[in-house]
C-alpha positions in Angstrom: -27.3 -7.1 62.1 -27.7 -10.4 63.7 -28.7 -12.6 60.5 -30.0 -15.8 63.4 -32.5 -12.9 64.9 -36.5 -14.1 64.3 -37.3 -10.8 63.8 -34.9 -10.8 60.4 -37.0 -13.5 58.8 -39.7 -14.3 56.9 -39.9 -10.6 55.1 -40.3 -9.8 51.3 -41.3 -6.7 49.0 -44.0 -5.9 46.8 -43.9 -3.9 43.8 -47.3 -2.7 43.2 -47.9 0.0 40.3 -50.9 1.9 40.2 -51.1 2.8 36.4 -54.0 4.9 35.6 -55.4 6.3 31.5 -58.4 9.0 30.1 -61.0 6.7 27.6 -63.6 8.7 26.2 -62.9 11.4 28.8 -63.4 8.8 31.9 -60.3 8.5 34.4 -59.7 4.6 34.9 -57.0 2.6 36.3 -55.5 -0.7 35.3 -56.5 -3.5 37.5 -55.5 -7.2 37.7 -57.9 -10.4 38.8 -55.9 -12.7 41.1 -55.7 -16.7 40.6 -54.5 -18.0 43.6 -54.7 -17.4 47.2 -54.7 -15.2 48.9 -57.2 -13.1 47.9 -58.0 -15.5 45.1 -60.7 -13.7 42.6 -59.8 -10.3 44.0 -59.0 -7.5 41.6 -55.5 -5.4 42.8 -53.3 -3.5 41.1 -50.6 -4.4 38.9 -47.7 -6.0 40.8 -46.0 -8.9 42.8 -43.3 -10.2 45.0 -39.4 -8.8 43.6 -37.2 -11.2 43.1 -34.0 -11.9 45.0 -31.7 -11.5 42.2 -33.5 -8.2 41.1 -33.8 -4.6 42.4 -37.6 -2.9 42.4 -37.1 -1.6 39.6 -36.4 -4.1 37.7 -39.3 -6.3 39.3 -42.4 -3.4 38.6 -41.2 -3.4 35.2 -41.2 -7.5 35.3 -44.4 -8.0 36.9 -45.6 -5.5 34.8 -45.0 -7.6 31.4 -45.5 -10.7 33.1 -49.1 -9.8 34.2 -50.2 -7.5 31.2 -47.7 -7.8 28.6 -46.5 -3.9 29.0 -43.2 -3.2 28.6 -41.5 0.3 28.8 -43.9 2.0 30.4 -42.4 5.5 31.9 -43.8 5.5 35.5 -42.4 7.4 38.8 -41.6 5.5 42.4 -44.5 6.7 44.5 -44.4 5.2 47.9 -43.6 2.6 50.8 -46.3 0.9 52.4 -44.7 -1.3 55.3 -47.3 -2.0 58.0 -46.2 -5.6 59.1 -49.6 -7.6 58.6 -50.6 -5.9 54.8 -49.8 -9.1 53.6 -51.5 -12.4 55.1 -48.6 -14.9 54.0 -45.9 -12.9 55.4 -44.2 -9.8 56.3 -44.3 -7.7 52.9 -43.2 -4.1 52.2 -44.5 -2.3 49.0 -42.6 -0.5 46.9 -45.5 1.5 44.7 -45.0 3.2 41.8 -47.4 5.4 39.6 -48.4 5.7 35.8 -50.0 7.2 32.9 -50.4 6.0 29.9 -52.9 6.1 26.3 -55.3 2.9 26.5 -55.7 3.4 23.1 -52.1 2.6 21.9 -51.6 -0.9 24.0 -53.0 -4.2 24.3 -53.8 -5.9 27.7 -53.1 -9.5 28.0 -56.9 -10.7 30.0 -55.3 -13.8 31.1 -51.6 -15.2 32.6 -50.5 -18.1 34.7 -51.4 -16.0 37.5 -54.5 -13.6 36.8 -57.9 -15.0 35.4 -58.1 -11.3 33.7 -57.1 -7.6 33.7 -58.9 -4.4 32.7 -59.3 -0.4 33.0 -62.1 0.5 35.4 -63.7 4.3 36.0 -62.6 5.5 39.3 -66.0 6.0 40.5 -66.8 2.2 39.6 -64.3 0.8 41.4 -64.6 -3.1 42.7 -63.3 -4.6 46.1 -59.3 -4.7 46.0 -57.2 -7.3 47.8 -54.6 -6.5 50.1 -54.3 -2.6 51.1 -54.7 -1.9 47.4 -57.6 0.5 47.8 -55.5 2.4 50.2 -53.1 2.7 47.9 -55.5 3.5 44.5 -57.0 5.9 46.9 -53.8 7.9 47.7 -52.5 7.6 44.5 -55.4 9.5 43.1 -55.2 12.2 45.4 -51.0 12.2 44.3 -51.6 12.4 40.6 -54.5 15.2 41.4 -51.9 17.2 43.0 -48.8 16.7 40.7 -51.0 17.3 37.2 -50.0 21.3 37.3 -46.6 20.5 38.5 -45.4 18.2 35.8 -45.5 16.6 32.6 -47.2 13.5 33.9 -50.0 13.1 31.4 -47.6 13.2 28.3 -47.9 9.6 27.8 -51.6 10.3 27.2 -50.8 13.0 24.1 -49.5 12.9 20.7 -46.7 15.1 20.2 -48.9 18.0 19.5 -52.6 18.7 20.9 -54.7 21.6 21.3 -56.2 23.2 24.4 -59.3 21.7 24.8 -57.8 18.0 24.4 -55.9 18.7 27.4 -58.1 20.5 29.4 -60.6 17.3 29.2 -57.9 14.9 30.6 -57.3 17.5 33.6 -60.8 17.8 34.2 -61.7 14.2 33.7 -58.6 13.4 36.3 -59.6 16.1 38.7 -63.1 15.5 38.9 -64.2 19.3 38.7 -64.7 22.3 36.4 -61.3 24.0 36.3 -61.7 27.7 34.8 -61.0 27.5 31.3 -59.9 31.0 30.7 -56.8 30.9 33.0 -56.3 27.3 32.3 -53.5 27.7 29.2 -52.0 30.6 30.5 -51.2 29.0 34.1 -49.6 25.6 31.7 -47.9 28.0 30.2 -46.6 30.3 32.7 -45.4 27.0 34.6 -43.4 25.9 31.8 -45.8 22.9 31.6 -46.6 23.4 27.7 -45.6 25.7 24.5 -47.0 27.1 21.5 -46.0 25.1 18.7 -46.7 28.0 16.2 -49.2 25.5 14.0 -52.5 25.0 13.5 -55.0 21.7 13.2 -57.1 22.4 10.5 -60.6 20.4 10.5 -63.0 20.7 7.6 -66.2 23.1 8.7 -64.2 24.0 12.0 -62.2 27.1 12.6 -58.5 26.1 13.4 -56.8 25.5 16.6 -53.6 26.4 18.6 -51.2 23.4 18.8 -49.1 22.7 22.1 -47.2 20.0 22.9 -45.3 19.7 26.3 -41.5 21.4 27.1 
């Protein structure tokens, strides 16, 4: 590598996490409102520019606090956006990662040096991102509607134990259509996505359900 080559310079990376919840059986997503330019105003996702002295891991999980006071949150590495213009300062390649976590359980900070607010919004009611963020939303959707059979992902959203219609409300609400409810716990289980726990939750003037929680 020639380190004097033009082509070398001017490039940085993104770390953009597209973190996503059920409330009152609506799928939303986090989003950010930006301060400064560019794209002053604009909602995007969660994210920013890594650091030199950090790796992108390290930086999602920074800009994550930074931006909406979260900390710990268990998300996966997603994707790599790196078309050369995506960014209108400089060259920027994103890093994106994806999320899911229980709105109910955390508070969002609405305001930081660097956003004028944050909030969860439906994904049908969606407003105009900044950057290539709606690309990204967009395809991570479509990711998280394809990995829900295939992995724990929506733990975060659970207590330890819940009961089959609880969960078959979040995969509906995330999926966007009517799944069949009669094969629905045996495929979970069959996948080794859930167990019985052998209990029961007990509500006055109910009859008592099955309670799972995840392998």
């Amino acid at each position: 590598m020639d380190k004097n080559n033009k082509l070398y310079k001017n490039q940085g990376i993104h770390v953009i996490t597209a973190l996503f919840t059920v409330e009152d059986g609506k799928f939303k997503v986090l989003l950010i409102k930006r301060k400064n330019e560019p794209f002053k105003n604009k909602w995007i996702l969660v994210g920013g520019a890594c650091y030199n002295n950090e790796n992108v891991e390290d930086a999602m999980h920074r800009e994550m606090y930074e931006k909406t006071g979260l900390k710990n949150i268990s998300i996966d590495f997603f994707k790599v956006y790196s078309e050369p213009y995506r960014s209108p300062l400089m060259r920027m390649i994103a890093i994106t990662y994806l999320g899911v976590i229980d709105c109910t359980k955390v508070k969002i900070l609405k305001e930081t040096t660097k956003t004028s607010d944050a909030d969860w919004f439906q994904i049908d009611r969606i407003p105009e991102l900044g950057y290539d963020h709606k690309e990204i939303l967009e395809e991570a959707i479509e990711y998280l509607k394809k990995k829900i059979f295939e992995s724990k992902i929506l733990k975060e959203l659970f207590p330890k134990t819940f009961t089959i219609p609880q969960l078959y409300s979040a995969y509906v609400s995330i999926l966007d259509k009517k799944i069949d409810r009669r094969n629905f716990r045996k495929k979970l289980l069959a996948d080794g996505i859930i167990r019985d726990t052998g209990k029961l939750q007990t509500q006055t003037g109910k009859k008592s359900a099955k309670l799972y929680s995840f392998v």
